[in-house]
mmCIF file as Biopython writes it, N, C-alpha, C and O atoms, coordinates in Angstrom:
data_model
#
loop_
_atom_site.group_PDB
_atom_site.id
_atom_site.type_symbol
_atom_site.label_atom_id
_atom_site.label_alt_id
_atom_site.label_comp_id
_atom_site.label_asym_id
_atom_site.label_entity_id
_atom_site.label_seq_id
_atom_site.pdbx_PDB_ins_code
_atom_site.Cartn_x
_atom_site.Cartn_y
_atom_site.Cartn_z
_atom_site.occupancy
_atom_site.B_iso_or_equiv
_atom_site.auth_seq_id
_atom_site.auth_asym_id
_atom_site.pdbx_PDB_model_num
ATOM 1   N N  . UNK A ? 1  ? -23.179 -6.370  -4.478  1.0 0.0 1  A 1 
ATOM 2   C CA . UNK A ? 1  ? -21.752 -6.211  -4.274  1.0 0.0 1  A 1 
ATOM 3   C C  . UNK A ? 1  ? -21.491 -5.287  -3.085  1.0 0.0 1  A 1 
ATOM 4   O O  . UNK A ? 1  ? -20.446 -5.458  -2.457  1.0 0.0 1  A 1 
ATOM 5   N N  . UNK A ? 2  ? -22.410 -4.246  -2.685  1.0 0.0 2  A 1 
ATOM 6   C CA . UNK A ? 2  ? -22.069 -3.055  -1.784  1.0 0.0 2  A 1 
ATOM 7   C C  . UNK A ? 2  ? -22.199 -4.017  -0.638  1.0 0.0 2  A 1 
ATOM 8   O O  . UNK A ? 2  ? -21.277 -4.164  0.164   1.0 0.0 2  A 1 
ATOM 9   N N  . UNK A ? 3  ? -23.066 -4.520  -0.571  1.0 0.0 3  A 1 
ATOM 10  C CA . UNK A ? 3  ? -23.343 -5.597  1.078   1.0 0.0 3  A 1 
ATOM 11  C C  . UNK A ? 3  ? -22.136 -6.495  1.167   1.0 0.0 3  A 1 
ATOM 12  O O  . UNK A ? 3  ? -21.504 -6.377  2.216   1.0 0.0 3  A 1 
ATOM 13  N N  . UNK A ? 4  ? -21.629 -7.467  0.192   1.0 0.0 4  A 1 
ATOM 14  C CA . UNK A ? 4  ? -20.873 -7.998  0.500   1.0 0.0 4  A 1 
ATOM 15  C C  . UNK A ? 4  ? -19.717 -7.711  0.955   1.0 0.0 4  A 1 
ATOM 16  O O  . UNK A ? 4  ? -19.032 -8.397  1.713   1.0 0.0 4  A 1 
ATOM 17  N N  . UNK A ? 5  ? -19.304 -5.968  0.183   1.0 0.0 5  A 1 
ATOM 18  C CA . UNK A ? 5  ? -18.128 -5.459  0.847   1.0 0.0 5  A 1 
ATOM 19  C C  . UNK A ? 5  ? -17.875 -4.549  1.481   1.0 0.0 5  A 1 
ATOM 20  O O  . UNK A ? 5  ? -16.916 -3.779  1.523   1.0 0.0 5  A 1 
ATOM 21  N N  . UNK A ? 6  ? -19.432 -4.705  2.376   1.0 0.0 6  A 1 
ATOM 22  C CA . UNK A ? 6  ? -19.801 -3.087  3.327   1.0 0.0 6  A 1 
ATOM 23  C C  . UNK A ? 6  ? -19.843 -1.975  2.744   1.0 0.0 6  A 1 
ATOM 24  O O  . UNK A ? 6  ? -19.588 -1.025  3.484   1.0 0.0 6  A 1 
ATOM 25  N N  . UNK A ? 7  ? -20.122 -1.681  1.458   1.0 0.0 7  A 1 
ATOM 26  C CA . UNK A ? 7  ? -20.309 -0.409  0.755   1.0 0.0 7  A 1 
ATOM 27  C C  . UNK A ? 7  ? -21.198 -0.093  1.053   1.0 0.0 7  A 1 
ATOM 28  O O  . UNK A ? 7  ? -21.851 -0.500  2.014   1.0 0.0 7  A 1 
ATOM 29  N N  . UNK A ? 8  ? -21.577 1.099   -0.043  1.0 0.0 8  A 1 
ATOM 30  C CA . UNK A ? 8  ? -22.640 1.757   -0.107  1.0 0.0 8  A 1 
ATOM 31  C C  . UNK A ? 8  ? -23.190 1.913   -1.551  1.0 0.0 8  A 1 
ATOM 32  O O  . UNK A ? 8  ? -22.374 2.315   -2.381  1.0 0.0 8  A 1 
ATOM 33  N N  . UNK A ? 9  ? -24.677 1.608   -2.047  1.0 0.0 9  A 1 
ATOM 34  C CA . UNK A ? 9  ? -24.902 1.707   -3.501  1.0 0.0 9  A 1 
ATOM 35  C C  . UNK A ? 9  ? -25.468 2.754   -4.182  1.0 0.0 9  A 1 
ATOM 36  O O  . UNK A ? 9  ? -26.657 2.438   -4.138  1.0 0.0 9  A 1 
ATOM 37  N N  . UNK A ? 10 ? -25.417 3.664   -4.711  1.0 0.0 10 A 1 
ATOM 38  C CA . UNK A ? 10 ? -26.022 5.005   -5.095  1.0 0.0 10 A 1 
ATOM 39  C C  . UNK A ? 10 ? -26.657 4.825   -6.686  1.0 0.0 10 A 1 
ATOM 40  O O  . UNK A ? 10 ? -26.089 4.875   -7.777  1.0 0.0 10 A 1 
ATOM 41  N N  . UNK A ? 11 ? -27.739 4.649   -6.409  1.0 0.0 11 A 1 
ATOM 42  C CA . UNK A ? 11 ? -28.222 4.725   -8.100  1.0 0.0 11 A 1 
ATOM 43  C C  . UNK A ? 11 ? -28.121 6.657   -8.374  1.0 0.0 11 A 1 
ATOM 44  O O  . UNK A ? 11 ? -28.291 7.650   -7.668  1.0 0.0 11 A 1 
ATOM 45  N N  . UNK A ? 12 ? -27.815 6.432   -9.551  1.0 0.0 12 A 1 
ATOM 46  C CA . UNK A ? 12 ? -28.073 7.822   -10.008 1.0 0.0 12 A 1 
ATOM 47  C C  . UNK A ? 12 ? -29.089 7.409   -11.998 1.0 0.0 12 A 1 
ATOM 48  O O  . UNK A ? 12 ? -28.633 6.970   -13.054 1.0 0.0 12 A 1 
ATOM 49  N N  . UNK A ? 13 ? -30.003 7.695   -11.734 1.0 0.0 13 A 1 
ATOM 50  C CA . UNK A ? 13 ? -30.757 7.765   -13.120 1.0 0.0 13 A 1 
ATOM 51  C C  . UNK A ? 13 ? -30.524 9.014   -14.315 1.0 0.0 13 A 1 
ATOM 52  O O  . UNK A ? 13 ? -30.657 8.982   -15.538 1.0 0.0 13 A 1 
ATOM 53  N N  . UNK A ? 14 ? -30.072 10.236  -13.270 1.0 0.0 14 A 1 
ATOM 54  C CA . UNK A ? 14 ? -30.116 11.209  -14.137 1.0 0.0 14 A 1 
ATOM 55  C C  . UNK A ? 14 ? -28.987 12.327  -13.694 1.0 0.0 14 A 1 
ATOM 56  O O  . UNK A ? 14 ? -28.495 12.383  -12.567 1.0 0.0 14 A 1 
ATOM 57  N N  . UNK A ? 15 ? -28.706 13.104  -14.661 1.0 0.0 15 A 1 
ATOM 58  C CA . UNK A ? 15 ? -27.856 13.971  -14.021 1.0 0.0 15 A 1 
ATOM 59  C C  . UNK A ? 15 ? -27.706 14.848  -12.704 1.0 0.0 15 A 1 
ATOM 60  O O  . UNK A ? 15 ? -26.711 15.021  -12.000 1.0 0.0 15 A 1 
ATOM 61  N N  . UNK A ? 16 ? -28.833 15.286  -12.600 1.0 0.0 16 A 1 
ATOM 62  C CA . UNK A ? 16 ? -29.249 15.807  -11.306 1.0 0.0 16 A 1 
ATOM 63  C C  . UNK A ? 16 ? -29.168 14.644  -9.515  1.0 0.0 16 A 1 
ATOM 64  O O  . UNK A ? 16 ? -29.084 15.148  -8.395  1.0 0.0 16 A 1 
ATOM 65  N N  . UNK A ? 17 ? -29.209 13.574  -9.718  1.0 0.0 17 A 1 
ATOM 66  C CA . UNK A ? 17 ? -29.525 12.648  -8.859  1.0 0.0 17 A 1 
ATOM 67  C C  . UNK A ? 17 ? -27.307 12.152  -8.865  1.0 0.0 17 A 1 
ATOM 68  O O  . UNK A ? 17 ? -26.413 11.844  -8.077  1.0 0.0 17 A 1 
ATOM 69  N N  . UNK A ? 18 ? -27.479 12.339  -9.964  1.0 0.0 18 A 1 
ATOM 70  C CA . UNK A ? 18 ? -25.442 11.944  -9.889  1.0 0.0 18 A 1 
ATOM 71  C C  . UNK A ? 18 ? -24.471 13.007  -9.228  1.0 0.0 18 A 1 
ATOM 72  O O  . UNK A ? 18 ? -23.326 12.817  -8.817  1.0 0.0 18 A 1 
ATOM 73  N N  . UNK A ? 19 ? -25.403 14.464  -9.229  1.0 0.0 19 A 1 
ATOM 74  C CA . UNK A ? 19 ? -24.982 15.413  -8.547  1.0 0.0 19 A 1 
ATOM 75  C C  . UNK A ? 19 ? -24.752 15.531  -7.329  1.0 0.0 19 A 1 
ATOM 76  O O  . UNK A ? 19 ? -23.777 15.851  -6.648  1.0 0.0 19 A 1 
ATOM 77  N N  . UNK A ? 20 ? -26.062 15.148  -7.099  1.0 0.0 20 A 1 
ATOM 78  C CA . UNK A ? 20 ? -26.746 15.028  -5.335  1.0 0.0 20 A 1 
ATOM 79  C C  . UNK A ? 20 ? -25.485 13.941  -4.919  1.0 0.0 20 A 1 
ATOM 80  O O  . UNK A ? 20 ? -24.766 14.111  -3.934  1.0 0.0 20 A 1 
ATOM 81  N N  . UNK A ? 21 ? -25.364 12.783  -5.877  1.0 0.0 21 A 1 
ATOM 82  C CA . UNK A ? 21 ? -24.562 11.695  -5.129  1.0 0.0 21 A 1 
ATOM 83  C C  . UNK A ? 21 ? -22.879 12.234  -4.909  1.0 0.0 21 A 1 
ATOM 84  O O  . UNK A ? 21 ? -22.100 11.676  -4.136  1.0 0.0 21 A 1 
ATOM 85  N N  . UNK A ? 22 ? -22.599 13.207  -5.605  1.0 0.0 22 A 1 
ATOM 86  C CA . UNK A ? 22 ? -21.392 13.318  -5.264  1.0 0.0 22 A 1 
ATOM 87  C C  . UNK A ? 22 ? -21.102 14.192  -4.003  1.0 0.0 22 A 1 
ATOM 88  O O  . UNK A ? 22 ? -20.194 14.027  -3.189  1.0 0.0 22 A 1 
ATOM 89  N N  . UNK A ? 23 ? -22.038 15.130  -4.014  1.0 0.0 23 A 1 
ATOM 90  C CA . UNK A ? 23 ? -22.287 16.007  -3.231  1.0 0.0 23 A 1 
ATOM 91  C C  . UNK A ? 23 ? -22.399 15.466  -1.627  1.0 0.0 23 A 1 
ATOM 92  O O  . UNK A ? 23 ? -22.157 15.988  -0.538  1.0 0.0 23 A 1 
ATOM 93  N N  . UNK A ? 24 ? -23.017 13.822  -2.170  1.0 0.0 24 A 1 
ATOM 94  C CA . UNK A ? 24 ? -23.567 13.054  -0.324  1.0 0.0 24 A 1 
ATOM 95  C C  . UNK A ? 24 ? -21.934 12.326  -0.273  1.0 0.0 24 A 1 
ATOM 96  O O  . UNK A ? 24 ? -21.572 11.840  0.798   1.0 0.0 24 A 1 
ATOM 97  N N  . UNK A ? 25 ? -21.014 12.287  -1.451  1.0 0.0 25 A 1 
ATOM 98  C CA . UNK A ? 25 ? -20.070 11.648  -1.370  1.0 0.0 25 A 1 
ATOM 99  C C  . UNK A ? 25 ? -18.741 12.938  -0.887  1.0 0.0 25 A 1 
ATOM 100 O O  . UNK A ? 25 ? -17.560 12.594  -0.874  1.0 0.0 25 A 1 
ATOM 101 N N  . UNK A ? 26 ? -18.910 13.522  -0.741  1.0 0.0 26 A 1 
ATOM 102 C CA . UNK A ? 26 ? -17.626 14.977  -0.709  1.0 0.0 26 A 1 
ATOM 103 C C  . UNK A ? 26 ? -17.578 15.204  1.116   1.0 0.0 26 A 1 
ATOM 104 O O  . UNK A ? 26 ? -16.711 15.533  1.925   1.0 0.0 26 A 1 
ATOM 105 N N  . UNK A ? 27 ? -18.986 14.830  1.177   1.0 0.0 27 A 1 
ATOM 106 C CA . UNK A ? 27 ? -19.088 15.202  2.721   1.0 0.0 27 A 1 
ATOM 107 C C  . UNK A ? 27 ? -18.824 13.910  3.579   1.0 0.0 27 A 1 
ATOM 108 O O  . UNK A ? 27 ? -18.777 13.953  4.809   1.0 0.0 27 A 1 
ATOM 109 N N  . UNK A ? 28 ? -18.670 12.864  2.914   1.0 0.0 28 A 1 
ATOM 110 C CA . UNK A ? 28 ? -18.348 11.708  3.754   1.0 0.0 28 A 1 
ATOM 111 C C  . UNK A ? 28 ? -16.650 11.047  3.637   1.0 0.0 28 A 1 
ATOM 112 O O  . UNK A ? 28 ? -16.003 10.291  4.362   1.0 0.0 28 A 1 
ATOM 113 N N  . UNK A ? 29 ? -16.363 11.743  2.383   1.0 0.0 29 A 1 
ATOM 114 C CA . UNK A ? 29 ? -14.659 11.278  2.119   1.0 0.0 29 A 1 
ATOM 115 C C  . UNK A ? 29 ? -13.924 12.643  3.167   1.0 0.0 29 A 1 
ATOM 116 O O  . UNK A ? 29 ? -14.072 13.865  3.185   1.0 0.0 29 A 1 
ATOM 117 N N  . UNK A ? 30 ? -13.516 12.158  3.558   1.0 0.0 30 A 1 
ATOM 118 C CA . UNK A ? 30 ? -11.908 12.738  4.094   1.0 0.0 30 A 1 
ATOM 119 C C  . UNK A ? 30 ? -10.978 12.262  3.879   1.0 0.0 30 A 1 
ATOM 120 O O  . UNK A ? 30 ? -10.786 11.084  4.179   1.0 0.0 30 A 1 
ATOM 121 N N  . UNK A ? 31 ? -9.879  13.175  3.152   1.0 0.0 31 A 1 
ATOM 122 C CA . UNK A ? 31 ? -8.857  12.575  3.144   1.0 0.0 31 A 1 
ATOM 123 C C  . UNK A ? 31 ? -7.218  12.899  4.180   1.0 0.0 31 A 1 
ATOM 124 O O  . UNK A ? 31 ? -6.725  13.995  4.444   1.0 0.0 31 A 1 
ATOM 125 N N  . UNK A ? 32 ? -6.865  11.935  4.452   1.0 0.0 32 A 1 
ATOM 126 C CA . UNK A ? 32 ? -5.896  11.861  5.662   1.0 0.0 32 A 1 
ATOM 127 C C  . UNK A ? 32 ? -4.238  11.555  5.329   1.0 0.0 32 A 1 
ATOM 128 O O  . UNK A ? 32 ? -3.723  10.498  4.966   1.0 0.0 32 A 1 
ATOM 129 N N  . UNK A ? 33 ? -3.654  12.784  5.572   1.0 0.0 33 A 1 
ATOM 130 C CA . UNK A ? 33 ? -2.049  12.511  5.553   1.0 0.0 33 A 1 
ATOM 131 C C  . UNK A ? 33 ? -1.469  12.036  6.460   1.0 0.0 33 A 1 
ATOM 132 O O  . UNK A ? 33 ? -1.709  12.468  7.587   1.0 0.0 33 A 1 
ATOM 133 N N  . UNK A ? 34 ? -0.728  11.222  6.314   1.0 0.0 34 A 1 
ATOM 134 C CA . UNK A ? 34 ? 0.294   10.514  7.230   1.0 0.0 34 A 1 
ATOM 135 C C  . UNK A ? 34 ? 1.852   10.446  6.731   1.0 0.0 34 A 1 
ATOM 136 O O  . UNK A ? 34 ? 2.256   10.646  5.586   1.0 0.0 34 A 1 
ATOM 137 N N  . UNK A ? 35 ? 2.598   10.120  7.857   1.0 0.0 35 A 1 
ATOM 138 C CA . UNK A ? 35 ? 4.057   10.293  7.994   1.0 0.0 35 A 1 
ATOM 139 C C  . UNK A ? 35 ? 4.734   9.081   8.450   1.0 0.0 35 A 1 
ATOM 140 O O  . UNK A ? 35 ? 5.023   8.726   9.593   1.0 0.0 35 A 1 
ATOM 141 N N  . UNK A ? 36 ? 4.979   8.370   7.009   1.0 0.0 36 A 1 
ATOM 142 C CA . UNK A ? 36 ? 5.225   6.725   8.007   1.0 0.0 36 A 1 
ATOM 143 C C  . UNK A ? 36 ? 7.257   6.813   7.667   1.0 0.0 36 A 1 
ATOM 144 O O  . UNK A ? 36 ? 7.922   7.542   6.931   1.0 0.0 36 A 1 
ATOM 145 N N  . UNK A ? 37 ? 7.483   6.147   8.233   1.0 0.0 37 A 1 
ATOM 146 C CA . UNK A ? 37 ? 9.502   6.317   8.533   1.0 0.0 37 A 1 
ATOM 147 C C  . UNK A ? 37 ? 9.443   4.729   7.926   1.0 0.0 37 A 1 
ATOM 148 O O  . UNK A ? 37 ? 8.701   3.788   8.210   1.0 0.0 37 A 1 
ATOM 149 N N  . UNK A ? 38 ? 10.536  4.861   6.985   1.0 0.0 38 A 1 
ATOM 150 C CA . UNK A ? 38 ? 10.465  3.343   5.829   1.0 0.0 38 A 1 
ATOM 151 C C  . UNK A ? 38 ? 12.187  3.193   6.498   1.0 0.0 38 A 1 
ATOM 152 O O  . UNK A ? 38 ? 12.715  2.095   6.326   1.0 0.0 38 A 1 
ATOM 153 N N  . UNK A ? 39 ? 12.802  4.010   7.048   1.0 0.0 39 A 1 
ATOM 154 C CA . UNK A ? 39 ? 14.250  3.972   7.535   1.0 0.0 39 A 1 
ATOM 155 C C  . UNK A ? 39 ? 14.582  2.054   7.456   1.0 0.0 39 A 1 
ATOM 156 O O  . UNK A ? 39 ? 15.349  1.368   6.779   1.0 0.0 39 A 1 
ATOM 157 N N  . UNK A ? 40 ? 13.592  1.757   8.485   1.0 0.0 40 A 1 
ATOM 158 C CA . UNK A ? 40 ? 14.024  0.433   9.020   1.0 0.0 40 A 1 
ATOM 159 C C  . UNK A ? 40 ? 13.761  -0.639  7.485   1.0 0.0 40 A 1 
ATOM 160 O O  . UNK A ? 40 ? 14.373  -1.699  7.357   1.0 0.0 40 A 1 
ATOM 161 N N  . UNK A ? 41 ? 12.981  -0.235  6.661   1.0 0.0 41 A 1 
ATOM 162 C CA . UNK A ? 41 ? 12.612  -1.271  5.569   1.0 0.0 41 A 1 
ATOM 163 C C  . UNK A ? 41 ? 13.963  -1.204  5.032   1.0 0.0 41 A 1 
ATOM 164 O O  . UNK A ? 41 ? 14.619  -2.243  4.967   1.0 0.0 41 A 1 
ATOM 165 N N  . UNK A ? 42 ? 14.543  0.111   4.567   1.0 0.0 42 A 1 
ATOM 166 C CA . UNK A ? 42 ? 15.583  0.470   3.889   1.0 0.0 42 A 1 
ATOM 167 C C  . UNK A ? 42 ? 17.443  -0.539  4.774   1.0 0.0 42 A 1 
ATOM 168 O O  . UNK A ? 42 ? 18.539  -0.839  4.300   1.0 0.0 42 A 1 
ATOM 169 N N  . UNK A ? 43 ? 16.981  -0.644  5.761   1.0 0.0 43 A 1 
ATOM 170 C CA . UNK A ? 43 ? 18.186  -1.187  6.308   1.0 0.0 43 A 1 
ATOM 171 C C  . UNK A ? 43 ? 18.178  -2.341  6.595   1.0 0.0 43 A 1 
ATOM 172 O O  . UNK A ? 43 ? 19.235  -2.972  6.624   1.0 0.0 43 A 1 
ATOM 173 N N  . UNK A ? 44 ? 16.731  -3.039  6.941   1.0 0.0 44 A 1 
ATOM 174 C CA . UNK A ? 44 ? 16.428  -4.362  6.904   1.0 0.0 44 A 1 
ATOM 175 C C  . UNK A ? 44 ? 16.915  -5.141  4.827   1.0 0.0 44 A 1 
ATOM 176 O O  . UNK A ? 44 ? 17.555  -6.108  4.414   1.0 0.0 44 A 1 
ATOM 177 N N  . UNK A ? 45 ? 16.115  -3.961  4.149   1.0 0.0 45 A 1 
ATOM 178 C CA . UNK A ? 45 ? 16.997  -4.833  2.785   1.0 0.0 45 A 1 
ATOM 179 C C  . UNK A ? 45 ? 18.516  -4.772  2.874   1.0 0.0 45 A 1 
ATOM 180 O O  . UNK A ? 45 ? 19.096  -5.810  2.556   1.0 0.0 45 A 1 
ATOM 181 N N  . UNK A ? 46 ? 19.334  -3.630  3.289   1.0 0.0 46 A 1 
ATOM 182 C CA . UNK A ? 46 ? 20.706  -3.171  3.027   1.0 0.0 46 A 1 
ATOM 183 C C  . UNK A ? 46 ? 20.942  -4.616  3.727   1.0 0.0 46 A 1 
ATOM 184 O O  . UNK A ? 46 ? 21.447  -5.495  3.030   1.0 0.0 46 A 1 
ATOM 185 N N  . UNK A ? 47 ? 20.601  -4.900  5.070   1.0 0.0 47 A 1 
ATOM 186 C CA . UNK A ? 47 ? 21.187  -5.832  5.838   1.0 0.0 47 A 1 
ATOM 187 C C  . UNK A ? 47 ? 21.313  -7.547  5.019   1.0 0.0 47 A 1 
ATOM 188 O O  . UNK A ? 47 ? 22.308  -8.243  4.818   1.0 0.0 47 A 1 
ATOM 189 N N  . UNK A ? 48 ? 19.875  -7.784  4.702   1.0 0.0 48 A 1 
ATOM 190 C CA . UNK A ? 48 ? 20.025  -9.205  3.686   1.0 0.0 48 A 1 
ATOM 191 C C  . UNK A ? 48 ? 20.805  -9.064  2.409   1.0 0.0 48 A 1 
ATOM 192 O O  . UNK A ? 48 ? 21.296  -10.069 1.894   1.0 0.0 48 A 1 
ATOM 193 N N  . UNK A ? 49 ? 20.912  -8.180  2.008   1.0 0.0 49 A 1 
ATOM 194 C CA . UNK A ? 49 ? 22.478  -7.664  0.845   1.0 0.0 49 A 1 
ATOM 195 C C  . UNK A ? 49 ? 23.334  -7.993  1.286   1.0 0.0 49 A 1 
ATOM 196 O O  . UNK A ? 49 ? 23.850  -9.041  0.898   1.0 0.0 49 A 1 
ATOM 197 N N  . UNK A ? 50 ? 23.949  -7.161  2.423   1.0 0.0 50 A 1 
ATOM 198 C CA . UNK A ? 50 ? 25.155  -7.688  2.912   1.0 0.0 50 A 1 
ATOM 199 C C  . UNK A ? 50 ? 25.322  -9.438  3.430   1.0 0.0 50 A 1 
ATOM 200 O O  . UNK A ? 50 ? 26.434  -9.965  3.476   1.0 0.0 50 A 1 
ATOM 201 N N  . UNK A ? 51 ? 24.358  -10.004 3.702   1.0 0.0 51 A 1 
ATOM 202 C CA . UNK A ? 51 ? 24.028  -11.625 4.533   1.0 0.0 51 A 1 
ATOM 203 C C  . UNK A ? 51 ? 24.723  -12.095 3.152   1.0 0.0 51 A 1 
ATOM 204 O O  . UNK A ? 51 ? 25.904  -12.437 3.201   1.0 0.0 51 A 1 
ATOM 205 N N  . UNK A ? 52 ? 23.962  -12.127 1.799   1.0 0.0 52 A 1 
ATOM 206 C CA . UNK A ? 52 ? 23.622  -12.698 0.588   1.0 0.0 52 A 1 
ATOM 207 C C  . UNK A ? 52 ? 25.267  -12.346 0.281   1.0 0.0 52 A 1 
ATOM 208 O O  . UNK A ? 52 ? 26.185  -13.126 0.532   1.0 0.0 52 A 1 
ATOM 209 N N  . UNK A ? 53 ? 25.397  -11.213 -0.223  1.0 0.0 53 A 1 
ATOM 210 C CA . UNK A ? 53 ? 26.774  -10.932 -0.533  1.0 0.0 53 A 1 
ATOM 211 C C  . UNK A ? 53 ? 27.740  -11.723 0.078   1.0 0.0 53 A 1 
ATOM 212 O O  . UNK A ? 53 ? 28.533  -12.239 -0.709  1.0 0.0 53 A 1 
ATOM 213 N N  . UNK A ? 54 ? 27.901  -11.966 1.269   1.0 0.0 54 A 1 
ATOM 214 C CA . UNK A ? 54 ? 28.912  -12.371 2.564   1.0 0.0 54 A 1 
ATOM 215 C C  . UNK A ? 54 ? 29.071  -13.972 2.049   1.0 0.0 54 A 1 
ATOM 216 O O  . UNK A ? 54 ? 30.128  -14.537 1.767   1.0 0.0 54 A 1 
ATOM 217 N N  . UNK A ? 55 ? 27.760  -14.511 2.014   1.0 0.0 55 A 1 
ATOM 218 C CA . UNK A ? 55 ? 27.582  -15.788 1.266   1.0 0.0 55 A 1 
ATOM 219 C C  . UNK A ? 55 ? 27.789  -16.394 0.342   1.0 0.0 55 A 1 
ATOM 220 O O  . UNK A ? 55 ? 28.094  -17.587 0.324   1.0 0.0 55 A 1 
ATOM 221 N N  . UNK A ? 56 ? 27.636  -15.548 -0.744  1.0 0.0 56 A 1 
ATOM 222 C CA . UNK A ? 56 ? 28.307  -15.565 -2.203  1.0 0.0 56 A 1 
ATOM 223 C C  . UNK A ? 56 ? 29.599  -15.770 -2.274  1.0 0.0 56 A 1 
ATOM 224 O O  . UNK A ? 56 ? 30.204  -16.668 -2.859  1.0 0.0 56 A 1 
ATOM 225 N N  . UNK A ? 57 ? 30.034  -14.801 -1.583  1.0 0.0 57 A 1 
ATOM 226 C CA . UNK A ? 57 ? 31.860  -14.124 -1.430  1.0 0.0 57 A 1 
ATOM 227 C C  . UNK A ? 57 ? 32.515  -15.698 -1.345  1.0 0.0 57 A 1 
ATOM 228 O O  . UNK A ? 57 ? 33.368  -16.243 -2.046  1.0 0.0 57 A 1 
ATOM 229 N N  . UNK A ? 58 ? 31.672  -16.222 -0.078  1.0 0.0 58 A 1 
ATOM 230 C CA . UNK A ? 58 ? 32.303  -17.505 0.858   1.0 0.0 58 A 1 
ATOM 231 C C  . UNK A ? 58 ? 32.105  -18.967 0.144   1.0 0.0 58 A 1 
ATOM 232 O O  . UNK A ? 58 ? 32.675  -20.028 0.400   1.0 0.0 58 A 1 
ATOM 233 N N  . UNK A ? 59 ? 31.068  -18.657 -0.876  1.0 0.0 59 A 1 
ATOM 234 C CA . UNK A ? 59 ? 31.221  -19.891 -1.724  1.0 0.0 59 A 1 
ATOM 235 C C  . UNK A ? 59 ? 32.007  -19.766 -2.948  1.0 0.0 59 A 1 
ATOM 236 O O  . UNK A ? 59 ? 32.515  -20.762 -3.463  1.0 0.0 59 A 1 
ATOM 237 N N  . UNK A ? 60 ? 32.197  -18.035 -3.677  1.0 0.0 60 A 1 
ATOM 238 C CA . UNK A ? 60 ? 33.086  -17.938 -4.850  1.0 0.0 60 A 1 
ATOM 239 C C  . UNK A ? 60 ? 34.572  -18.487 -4.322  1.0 0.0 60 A 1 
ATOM 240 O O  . UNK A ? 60 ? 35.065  -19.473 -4.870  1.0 0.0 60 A 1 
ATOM 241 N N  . UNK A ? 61 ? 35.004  -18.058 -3.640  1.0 0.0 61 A 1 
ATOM 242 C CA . UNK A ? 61 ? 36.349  -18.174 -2.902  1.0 0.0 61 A 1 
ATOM 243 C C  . UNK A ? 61 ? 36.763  -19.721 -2.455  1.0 0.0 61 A 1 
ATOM 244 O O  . UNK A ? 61 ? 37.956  -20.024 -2.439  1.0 0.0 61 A 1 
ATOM 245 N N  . UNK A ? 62 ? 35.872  -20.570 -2.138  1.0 0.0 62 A 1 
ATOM 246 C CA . UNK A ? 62 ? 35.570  -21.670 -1.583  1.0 0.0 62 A 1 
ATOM 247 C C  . UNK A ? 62 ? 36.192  -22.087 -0.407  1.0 0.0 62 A 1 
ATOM 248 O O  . UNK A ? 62 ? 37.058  -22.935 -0.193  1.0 0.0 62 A 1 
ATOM 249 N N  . UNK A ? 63 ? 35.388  -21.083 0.534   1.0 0.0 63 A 1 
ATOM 250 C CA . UNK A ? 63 ? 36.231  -20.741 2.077   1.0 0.0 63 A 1 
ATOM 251 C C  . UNK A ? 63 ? 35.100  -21.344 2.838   1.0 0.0 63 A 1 
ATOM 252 O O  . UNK A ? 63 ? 35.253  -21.486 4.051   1.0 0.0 63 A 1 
ATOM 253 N N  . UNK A ? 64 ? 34.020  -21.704 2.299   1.0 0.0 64 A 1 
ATOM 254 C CA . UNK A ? 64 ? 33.491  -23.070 3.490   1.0 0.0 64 A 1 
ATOM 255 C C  . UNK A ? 64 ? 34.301  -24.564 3.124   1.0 0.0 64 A 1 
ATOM 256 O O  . UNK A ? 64 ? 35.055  -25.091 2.306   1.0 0.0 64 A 1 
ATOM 257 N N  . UNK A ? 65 ? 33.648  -24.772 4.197   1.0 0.0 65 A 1 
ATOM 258 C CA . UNK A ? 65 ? 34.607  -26.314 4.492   1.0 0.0 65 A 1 
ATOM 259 C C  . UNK A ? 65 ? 33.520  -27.703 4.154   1.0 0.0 65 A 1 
ATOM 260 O O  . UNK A ? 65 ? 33.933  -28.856 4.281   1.0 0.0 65 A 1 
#
């Protein structure tokens, strides 16, 4: 499974060897914060609300032709 999904496979047999593995694992994880801006997701939905709404309105009313 590790090859197929570019992993890596760590046997550990014993407690001592599960140690070592976390230990080879602490020094290879980093973990990374990021700052992503969702602004545009948030107004891209507001915007198909208003489309959908506008549409609705124009068929409740029956103001297409």
């Amino acid at each position: 499974m590790a090859d197929l999904t570019r992993g890596e496979y760590f046997f550990a047999g014993n407690a001592l060897d599960l140690k070592q593995v976390y230990q080879t694992l602490t020094t290879r994880l980093v973990m990374e914060k990021r700052e992503t801006e969702v602004t545009a997701l948030f107004s891209a939905i507001a915007a198909a609300l208003a489309l959908v709404s506008a549409a609705l309105s124009l068929l409740w009313f029956n103001r297409l032709i």
